[in-house]
The first five atom37 places (N, CA, C, CB, O) and aatype in JSON, in Angstrom:
{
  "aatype": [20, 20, 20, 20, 20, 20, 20, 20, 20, 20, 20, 20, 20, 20, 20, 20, 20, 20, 20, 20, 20, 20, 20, 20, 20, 20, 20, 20, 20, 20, 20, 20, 20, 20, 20, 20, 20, 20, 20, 20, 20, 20, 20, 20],
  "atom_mask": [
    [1, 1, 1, 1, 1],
    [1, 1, 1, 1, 1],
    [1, 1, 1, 1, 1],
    [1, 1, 1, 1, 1],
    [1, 1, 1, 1, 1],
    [1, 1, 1, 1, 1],
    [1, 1, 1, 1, 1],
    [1, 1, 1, 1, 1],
    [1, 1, 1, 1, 1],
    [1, 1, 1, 1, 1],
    [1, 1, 1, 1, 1],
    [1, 1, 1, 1, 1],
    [1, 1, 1, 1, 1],
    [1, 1, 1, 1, 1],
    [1, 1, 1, 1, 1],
    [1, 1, 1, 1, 1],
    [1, 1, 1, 1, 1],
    [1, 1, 1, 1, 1],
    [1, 1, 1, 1, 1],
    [1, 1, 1, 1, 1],
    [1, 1, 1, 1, 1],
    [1, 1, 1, 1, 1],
    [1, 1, 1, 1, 1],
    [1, 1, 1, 1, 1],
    [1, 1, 1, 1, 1],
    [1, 1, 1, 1, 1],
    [1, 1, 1, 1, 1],
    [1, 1, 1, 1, 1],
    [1, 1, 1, 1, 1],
    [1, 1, 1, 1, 1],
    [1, 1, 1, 1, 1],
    [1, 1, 1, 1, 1],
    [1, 1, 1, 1, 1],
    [1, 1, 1, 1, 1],
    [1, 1, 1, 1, 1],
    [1, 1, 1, 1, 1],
    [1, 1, 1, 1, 1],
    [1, 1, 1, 1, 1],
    [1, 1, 1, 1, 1],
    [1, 1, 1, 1, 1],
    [1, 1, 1, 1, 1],
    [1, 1, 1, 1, 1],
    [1, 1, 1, 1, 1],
    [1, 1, 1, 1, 1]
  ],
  "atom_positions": [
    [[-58.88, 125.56, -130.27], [-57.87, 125.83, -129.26], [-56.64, 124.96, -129.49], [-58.44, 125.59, -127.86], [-55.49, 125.33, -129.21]],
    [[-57.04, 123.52, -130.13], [-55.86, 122.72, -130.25], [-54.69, 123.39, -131.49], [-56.44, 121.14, -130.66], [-53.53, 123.03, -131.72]],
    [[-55.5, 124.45, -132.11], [-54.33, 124.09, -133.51], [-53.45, 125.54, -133.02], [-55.21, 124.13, -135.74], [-52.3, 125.75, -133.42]],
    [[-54.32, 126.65, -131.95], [-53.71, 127.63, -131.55], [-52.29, 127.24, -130.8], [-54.66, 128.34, -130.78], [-51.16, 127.67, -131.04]],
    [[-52.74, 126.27, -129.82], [-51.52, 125.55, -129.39], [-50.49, 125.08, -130.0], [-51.76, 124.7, -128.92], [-49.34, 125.38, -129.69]],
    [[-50.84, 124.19, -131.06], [-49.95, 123.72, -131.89], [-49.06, 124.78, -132.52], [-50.62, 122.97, -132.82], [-47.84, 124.68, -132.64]],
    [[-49.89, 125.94, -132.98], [-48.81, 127.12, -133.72], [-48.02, 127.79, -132.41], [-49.8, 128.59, -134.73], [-46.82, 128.03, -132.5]],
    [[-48.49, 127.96, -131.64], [-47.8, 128.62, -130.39], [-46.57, 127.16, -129.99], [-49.28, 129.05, -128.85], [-45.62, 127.72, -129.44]],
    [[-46.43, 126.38, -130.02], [-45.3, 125.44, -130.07], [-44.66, 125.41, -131.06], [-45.55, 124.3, -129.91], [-43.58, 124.82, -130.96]],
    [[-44.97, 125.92, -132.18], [-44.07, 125.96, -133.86], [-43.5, 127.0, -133.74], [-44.9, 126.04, -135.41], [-42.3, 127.11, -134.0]],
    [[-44.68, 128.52, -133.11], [-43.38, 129.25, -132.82], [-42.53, 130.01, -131.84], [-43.39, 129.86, -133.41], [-42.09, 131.16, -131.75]],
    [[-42.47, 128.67, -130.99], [-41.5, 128.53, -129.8], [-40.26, 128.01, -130.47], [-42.03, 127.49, -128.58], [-39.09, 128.33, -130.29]],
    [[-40.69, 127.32, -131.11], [-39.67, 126.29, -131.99], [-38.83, 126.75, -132.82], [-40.27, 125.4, -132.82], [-37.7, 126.37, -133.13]],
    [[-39.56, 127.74, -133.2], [-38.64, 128.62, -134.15], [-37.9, 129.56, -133.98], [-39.12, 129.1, -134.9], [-36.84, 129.8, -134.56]],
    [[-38.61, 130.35, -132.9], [-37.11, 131.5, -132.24], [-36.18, 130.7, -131.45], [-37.6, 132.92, -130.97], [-35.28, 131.31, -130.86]],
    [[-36.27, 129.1, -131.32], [-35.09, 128.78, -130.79], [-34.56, 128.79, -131.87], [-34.91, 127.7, -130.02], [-33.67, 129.61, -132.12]],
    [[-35.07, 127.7, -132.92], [-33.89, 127.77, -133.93], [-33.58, 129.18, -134.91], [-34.17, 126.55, -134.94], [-32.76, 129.13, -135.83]],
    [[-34.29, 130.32, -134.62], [-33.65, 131.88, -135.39], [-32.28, 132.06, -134.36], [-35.06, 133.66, -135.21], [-31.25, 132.49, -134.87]],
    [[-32.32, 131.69, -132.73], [-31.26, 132.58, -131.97], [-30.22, 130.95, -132.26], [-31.79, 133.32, -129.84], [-29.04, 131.25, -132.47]],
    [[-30.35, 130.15, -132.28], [-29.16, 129.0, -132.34], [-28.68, 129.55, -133.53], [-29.57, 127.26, -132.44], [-27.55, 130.03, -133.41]],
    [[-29.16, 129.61, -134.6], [-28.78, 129.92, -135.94], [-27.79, 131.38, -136.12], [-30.2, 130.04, -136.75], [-27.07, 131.87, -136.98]],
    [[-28.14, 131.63, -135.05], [-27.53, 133.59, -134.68], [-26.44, 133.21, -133.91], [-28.75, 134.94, -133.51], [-25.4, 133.84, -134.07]],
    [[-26.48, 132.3, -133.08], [-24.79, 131.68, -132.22], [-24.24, 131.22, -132.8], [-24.57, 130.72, -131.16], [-23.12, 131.73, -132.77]],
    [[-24.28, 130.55, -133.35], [-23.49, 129.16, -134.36], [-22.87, 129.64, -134.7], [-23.94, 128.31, -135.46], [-22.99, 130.87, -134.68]],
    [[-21.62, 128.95, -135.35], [-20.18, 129.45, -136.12], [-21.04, 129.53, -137.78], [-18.45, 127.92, -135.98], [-20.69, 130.55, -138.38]],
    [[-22.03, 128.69, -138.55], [-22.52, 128.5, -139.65], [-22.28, 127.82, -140.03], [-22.54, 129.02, -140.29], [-22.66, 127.61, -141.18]],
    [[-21.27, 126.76, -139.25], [-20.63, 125.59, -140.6], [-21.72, 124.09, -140.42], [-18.37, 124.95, -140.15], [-21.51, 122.92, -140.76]],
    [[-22.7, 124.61, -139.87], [-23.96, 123.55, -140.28], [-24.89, 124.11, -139.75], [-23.98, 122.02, -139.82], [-24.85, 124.8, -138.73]],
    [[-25.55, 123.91, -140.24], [-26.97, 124.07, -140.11], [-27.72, 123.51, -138.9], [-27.54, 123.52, -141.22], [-27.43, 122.53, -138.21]],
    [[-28.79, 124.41, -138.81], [-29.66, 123.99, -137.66], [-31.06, 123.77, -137.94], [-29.62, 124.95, -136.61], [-31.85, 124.59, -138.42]],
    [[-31.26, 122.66, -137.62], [-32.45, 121.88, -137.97], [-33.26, 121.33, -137.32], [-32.27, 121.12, -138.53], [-33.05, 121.6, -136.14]],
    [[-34.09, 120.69, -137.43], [-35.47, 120.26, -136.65], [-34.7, 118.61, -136.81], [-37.46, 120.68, -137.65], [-33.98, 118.35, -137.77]],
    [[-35.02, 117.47, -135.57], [-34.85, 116.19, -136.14], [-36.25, 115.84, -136.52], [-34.16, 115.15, -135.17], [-37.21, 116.59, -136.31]],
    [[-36.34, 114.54, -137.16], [-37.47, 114.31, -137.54], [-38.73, 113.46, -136.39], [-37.08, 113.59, -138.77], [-39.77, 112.87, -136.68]],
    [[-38.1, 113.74, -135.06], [-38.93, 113.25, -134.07], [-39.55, 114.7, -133.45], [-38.05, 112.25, -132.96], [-40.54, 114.85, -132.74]],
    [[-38.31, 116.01, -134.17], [-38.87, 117.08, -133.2], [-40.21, 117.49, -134.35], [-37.51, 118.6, -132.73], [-41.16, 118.17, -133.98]],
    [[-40.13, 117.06, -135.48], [-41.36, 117.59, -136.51], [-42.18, 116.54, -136.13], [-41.1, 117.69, -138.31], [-43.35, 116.74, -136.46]],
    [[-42.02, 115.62, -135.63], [-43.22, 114.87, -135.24], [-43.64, 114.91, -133.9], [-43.08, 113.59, -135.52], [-44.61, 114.22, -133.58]],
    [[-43.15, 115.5, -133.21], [-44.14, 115.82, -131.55], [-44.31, 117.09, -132.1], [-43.27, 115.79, -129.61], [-44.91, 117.71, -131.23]],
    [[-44.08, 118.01, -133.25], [-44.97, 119.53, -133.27], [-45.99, 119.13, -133.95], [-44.32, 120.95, -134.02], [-46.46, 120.1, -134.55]],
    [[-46.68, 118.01, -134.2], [-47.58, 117.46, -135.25], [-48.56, 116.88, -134.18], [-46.87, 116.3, -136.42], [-49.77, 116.9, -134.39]],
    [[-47.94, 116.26, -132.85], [-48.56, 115.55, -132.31], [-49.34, 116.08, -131.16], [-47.84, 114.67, -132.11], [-48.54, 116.71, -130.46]],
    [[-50.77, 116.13, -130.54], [-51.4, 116.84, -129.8], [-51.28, 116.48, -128.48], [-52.52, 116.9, -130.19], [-52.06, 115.87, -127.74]],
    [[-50.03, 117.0, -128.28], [-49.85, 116.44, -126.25], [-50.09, 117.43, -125.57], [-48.22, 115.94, -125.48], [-50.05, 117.37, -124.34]]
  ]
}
C-alpha cells in the first residue's frame, strides 16, 4: 500500500509539472527542487 501511495504522489507531481510546463512562457524550465525529490522518496 506504501509504494501505491508513493506513485500516486509522483503522479500528482507530475501533472502539476505537465500543466506548469503548458503555462510557462519556456524560457526555463520546470523542475522538481531537490527537497521536492526527497519528500516523494520519503514515507509521510
Amino acid at each position: 500500500m506504501e509504494a501505491f501511495m508513493r506513485m500516486e504522489k509522483l503522479e500528482h507531481c507530475a501533472k502539476i509539472l505537465f500543466y506548469a510546463s503548458m503555462l510557462e512562457d519556456r524560457k526555463a524550465p520546470v523542475a522538481l527542487t531537490q527537497s521536492e525529490i526527497a519528500k516523494l522518496g520519503s514515507s509521510d
